[in-house]
C-alpha positions in Angstrom: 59.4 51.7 -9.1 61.8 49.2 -10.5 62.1 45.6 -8.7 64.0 42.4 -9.6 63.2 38.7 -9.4 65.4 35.7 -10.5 61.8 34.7 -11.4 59.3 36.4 -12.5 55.4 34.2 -12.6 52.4 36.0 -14.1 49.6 33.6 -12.7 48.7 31.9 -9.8 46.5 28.8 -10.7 48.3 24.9 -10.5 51.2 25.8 -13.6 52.1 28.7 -11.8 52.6 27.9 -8.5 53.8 24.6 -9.0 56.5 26.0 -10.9 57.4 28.8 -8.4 58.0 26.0 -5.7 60.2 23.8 -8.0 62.4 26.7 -8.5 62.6 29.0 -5.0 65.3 26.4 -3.9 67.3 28.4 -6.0 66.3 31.9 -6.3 64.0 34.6 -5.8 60.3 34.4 -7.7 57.6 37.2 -8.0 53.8 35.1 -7.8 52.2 38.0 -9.7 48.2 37.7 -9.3 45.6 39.7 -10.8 43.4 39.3 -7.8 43.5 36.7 -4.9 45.2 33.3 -4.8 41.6 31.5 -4.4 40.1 33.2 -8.2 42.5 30.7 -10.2 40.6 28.5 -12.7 42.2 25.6 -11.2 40.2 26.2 -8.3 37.0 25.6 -10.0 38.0 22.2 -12.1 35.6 20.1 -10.8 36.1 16.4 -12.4 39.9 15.5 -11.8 43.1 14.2 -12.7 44.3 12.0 -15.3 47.2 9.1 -15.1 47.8 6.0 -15.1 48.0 4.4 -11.9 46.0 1.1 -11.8 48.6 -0.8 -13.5 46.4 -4.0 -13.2 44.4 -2.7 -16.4 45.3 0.6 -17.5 49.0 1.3 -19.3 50.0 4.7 -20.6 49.7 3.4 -24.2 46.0 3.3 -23.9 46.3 6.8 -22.4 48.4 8.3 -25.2 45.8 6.6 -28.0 42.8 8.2 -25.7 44.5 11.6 -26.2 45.3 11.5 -29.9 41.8 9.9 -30.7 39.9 13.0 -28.3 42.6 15.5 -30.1 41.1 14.2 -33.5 44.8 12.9 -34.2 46.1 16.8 -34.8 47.7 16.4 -31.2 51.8 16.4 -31.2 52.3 13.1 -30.2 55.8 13.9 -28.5 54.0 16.3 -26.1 51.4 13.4 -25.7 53.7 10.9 -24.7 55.6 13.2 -22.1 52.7 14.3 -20.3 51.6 10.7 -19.6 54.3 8.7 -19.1 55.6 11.9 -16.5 52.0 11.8 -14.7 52.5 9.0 -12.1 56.0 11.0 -11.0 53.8 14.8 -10.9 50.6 13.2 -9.1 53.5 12.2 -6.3 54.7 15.5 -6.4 51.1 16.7 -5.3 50.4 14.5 -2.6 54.0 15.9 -0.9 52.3 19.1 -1.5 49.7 18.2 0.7 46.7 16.8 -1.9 44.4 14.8 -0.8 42.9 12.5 -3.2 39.9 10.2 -2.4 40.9 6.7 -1.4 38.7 3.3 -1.6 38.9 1.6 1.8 41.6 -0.9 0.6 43.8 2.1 0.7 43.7 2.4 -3.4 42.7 5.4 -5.4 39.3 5.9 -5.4 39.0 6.5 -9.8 36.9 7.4 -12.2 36.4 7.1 -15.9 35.3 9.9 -17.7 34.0 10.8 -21.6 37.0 9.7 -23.8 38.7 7.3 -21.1 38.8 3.8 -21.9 39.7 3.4 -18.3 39.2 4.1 -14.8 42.1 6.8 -14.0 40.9 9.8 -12.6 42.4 11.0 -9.5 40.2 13.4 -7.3 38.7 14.7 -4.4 35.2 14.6 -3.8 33.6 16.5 -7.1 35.8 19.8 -5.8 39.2 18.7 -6.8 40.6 21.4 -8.0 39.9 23.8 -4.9 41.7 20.9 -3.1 44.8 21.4 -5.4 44.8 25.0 -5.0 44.3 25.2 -1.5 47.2 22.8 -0.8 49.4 24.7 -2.7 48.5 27.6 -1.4 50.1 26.6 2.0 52.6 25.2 0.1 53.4 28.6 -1.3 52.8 31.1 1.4 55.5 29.2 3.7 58.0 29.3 1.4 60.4 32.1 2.1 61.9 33.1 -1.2 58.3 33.2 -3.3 56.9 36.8 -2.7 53.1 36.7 -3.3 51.8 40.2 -5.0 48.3 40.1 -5.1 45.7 42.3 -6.7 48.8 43.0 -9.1 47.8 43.1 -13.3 50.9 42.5 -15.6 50.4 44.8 -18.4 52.5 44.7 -21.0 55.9 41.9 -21.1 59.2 43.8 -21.3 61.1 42.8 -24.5 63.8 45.2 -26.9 60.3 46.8 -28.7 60.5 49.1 -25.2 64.6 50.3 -25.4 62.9 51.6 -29.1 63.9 48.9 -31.6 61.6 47.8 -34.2 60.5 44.0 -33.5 58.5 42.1 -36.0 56.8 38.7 -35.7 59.6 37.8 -38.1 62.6 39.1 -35.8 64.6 36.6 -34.2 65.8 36.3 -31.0 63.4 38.7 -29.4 63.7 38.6 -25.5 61.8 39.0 -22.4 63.3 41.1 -19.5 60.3 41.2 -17.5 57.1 42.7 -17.5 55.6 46.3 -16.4 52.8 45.6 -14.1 49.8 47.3 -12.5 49.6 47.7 -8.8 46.1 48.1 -7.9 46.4 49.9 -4.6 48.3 52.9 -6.0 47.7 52.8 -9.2 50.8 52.6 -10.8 52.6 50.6 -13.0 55.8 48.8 -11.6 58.8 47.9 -13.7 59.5 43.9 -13.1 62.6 43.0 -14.3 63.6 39.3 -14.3 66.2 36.6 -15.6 63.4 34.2 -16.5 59.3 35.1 -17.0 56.6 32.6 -16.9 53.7 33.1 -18.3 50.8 31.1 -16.5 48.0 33.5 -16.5 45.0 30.3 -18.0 42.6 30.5 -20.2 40.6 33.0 -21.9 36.8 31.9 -22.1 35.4 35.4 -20.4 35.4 37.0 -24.0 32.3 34.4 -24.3 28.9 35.5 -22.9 27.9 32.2 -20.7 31.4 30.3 -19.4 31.9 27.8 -16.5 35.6 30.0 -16.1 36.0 32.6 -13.3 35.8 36.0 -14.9 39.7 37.0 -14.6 40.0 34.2 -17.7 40.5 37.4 -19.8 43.5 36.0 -21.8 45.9 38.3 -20.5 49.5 36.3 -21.1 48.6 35.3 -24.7 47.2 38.9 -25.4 50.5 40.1 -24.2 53.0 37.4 -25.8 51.0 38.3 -29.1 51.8 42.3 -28.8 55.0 41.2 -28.1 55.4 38.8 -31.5 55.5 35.8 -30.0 53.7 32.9 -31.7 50.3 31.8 -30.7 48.8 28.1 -32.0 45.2 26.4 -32.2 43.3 29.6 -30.6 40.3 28.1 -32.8 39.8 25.3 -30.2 37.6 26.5 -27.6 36.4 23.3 -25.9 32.6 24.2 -24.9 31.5 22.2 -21.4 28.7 20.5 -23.1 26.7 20.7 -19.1 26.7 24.2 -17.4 24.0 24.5 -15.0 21.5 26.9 -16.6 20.5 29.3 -14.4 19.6 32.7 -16.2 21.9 35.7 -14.1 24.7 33.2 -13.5 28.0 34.4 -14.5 30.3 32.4 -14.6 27.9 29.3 -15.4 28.3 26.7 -12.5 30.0 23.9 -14.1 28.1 19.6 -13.7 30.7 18.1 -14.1 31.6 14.8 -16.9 31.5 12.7 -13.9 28.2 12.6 -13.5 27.3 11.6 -17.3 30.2 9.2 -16.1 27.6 7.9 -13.4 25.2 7.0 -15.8 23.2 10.8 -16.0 21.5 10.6 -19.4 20.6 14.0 -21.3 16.8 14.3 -22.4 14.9 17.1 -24.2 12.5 19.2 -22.4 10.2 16.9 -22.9 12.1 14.1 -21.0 12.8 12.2 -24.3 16.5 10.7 -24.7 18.4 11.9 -27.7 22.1 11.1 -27.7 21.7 8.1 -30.0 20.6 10.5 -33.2 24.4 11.8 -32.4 26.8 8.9 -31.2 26.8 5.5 -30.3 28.5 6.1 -26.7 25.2 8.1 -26.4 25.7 10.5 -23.1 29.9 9.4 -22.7 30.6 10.2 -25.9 33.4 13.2 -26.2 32.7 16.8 -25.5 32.7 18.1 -28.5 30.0 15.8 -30.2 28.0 15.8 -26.5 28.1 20.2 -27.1 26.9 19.9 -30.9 24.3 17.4 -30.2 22.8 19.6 -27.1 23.3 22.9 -29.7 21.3 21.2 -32.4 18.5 20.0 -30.0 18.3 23.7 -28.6 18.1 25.4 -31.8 15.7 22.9 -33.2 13.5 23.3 -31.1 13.8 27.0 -30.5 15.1 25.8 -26.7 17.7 27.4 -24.1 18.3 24.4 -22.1 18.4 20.2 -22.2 18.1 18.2 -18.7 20.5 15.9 -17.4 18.9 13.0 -15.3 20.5 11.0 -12.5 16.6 10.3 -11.1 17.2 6.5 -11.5 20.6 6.8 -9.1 20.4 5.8 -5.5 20.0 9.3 -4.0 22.4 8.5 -1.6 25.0 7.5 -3.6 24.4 10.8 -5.8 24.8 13.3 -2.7 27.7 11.4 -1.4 29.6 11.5 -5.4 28.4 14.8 -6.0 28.1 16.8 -2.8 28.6 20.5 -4.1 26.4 19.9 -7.4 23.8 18.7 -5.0 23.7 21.5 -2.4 24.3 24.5 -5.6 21.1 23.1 -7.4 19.4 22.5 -4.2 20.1 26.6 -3.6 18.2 27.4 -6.6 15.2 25.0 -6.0 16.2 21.5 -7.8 16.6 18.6 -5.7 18.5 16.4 -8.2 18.0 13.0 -6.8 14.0 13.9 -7.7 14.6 16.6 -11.1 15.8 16.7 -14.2 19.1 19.4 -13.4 18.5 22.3 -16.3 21.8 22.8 -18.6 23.6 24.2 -21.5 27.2 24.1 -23.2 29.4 26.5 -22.1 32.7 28.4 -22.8 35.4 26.0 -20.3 38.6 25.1 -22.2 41.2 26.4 -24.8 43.2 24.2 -26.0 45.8 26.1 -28.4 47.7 29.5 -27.0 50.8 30.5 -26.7 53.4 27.8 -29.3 56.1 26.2 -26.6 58.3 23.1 -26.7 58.8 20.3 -24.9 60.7 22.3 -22.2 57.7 25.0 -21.6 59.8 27.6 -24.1 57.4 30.1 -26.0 59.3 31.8 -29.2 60.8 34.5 -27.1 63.6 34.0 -25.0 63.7 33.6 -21.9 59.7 33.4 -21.6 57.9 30.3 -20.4 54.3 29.8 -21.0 52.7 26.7 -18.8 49.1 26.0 -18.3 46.3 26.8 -20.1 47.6 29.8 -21.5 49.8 28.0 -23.6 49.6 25.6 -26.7 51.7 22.5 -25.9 50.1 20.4 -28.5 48.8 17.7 -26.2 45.2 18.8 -26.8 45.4 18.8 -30.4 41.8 19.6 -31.9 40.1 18.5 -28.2 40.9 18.3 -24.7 40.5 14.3 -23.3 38.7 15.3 -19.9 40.6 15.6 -16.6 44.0 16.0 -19.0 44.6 20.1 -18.2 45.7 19.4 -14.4 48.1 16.8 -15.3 49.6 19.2 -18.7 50.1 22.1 -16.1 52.1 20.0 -13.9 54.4 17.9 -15.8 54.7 21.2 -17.9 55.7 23.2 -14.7 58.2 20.2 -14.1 59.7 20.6 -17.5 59.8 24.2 -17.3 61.1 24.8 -14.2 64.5 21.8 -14.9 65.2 24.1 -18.3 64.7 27.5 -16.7 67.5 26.4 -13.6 69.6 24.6 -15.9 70.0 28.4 -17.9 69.5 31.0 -15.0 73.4 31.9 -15.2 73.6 32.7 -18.6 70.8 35.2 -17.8 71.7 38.9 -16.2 68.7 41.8 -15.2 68.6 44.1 -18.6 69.0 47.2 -16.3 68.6 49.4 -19.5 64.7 49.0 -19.5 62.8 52.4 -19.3 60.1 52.9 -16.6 56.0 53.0 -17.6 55.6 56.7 -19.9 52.0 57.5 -18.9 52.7 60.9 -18.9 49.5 63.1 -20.6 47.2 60.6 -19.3 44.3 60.9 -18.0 42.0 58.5 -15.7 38.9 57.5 -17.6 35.7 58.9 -16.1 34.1 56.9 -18.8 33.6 53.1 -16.9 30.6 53.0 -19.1 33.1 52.4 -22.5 34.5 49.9 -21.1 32.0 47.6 -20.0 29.5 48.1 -22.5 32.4 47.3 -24.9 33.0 44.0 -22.8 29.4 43.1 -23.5 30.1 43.4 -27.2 33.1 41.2 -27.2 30.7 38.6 -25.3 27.4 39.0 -27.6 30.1 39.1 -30.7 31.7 35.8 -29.6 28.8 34.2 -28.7 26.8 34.6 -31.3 29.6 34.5 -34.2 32.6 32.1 -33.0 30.3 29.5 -30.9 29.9 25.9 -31.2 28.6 26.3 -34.9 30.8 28.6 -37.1 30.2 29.8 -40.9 32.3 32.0 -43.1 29.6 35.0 -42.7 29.7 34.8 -38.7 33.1 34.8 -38.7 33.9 37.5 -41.0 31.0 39.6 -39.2 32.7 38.9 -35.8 36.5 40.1 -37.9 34.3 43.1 -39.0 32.9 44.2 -34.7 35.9 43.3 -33.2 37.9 45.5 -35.7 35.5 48.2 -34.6 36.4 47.7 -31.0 40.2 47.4 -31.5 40.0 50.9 -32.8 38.2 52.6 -30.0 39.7 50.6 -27.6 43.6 51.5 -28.2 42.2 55.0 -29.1 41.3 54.8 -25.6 44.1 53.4 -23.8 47.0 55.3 -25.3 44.4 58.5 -23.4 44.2 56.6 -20.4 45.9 55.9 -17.6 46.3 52.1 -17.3 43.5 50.3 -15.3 42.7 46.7 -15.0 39.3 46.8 -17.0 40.8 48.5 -20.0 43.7 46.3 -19.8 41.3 43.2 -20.2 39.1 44.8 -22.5 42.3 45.2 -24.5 43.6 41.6 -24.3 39.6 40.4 -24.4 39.7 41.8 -28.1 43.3 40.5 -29.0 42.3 37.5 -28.1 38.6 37.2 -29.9 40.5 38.4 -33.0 42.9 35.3 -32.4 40.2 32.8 -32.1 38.1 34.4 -35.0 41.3 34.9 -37.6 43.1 31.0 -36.7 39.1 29.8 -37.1 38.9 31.6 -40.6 42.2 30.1 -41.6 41.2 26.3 -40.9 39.3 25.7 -44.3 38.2 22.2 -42.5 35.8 21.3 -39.8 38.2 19.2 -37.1 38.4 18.8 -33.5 36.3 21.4 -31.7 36.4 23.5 -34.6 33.3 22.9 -36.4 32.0 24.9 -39.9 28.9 24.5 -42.0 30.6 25.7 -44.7 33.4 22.5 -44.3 31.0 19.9 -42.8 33.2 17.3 -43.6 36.0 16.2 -41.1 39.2 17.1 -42.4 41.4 13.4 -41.9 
């Protein structure tokens, strides 16, 4: 089946959405999601959102010098600047959406300061703010007559001239996109999407790692694709590890304590209860994520440990459950009453902060393909996220994306010439079993290999598996009718190959990316 849409947006998180409503007003969008509206990884950010509103102390120079000191000055200070000095303008945007964000009783926003702030500027509701983002656009979305919401839909492949049977290389120009074939779950085949403009929105990809705070659809899928297709991909090495997952053997995805609380004066002991962020850094517990993740990973392999504590005993218990509300009930479900206990945690996988190369406008290296969101590699992150700062990126991003993509839509006709999905001589795979036990592999691979810590001889080991894998894998799908499983399995190993080949290539340790074999900061 062959449909068309002005717009066609492969993800349904904050960059996605927000995108598909600044653009309805003039045509028709596809909101293409791999499963329902709610399993977004914006739903699950916790902490907040950064700009500057308190003008009274806070200006966005401090913000932009925040940024590019958490990025270890490898950020792009152009993208930098745009995304904080367009913040006030998107955080508007949001509350017209219908966001809610907490308010003192003098009718100011209620803020917070988290690792890497030197201020107080963190928008958010309650400790659940993303869910309140989501849900708000949600509505926003559903009542909108000219966005058609296709759930339980998995793109597969993006549509460029490699499918009318011309040879495209990474060194091509011009390649296009004219849409993208994709998966519909309930009959099992794959739909031809043909569009003027594709956006690809689809998050991050920190399920390839064994224990992550991410929802498990953060398979990767848009940068796995834009990479078959030879579009260029940036900074994959950066995988931002949450330094305080709640460790709770079984979990997966980890549940995520949020900066806020080492914000509220939580301190981080050893198991037995003895401080130890002053061997590490002199902001001791608020110090960034990155050195907080290394310092917890050295402690725990030290001392032959799976866990540290966090502490918020000393806190007015009141004041705790009132700040922290779901943390409290989630670790009171598991027997932990943290006003009393020491909460049990662990770094995990959370944030990537390279992906797919775009400019200021939100364009990737292929025409007529947007990439917004985590999925892409704006440059604001440079070699570290600043906390709270992926919200605000996906936003002012949308914004940016969404002005270029109406200001060329003309130009733009549906490629009609597009063959339909071939899966003829295929066969469904009886064989589940490959597939998830080769999931498993890409986690233990990942985990162990491309962590926190890297070397040269875990990351050529991890090359060495994964090249294993990619064999079997494509073996496998070119015999197989196209599933969702195998589809992620696929994009799981594109994308661990990514991360392990740009980590190999930075001879340096910098940012998030840290090597014993390069212990020394690259300046």
């Amino acid at each position: 089946m062959v449909r068309k849409f002005d717009f066609l947006v492969i993800g349904s998180g904050l960059a996605g959405m927000s995108f598909a409503l600044k653009v309805a007003h003039k045509g028709t969008v596809a909101l293409i999601c791999k499963a329902g509206l709610e399993e977004a990884n914006t739903y699950f950010a916790q902490g907040g959102i950064a700009s500057v509103t308190n003008l009274a102390v806070d200006n966005f120079e401090k913000h932009i010098e925040d940024t590019m000191i958490a990025g270890d000055w490898i950020s792009d200070r152009e993208a930098v600047e745009k995304v904080v000095r367009n913040a006030p303008e998107q955080i508007k945007e949001l509350i017209k959406w219908g966001v809610n964000f907490d308010k003192k009783e003098d009718g100011e926003f209620d803020l917070h300061k988290e690792g890497g702030h030197s201020e107080f500027r963190i928008l958010h509701h309650k400790d659940n703010t993303g869910a309140e983002i989501q849900t708000s656009l949600i509505e926003a979305v559903k009542q909108h007559p000219n966005i058609t919401v296709l759930t339980d839909h998995y793109a597969v492949e993006i549509i460029t001239q490699h499918h009318q049977g011309i040879i495209v290389t990474r060194h091509t120009p011009g390649i296009k996109c004219y849409g993208a074939y994709v998966l519909n779950e309930a009959t099992g085949e794959v739909d031809t999407f043909l569009s003027k403009v594709t956006i690809m929105a689809t998050g991050g990809c920190e399920a390839v790692y064994r224990h992550t705070t991410n929802p498990l659809v953060a398979t990767g899928d848009g940068i796995a694709m834009v990479y078959r297709a030879k579009g260029a991909v940036k900074d994959m090495e950066f995988i931002q590890f949450h330094p305080t997952a709640l460790f709770h053997p079984g979990d997966r995805p980890s549940f995520l304590i949020t900066e806020a609380m080492r914000g509220y004066g939580g301190v981080l002991r050893t198991k037995d209860g003895k401080e130890f962020m002053q061997k590490y850094d002199p902001r001791l517990s608020l110090a960034p994520r990155d050195i907080v993740a290394r310092a917890i990973d050295n402690e725990m392999k030290q001392r032959g440990e799976d866990h540290v504590y966090l502490d918020v005993t000393h806190k007015d218990p009141e004041e705790t459950k009132k700040h922290f509300p779901n943390i409290y009930k989630k670790c009171l479900s598991i027997g932990i009453d943290i006003t009393k206990e020491y909460i049990p945690v662990a770094p995990a996988a959370h944030y990537l902060c390279g992906g797919i190369k775009v400019d200021l406008d939100g364009q990737s290296s292929i025409r007529r393909l947007y990439a917004i969101g985590e999925c892409s590699c704006t440059g604001l992150h440079g070699g570290n996220r600043l906390a709270s700062n992926s919200l605000i990126e996906a936003v002012v991003y949308a914004d940016a994306a969404a002005k270029h993509a109406l200001s060329v839509l003309e130009r733009y006709d549906f490629n009609e010439d597009i063959p339909e999905w071939n899966d003829e001589g295929t066969i469904s795979t009886e064989e589940r079993v490959l597939i998830t036990q080769s999931m498993k592999e890409v986690n233990q691979i990942m985990e162990a290999y491309v962590g926190i810590v890297r070397s040269n001889t875990r990351l050529t080991r991890a090359w060495n598996r994964l090249d294993i894998l990619y064999e079997e894998t494509e073996a496998l799908f070119k015999r197989s009718k196209a599933t969702r499983e195998l589809c992620e399995l696929r994009n799981m190993i594109n994308v661990g190959y990514l991360i392990t080949k740009q980590a190999m290539e930075r001879k340096e340790s910098r940012g998030l990316h840290y090597t014993i074999d390069y212990p020394h900061v690259g300046k």
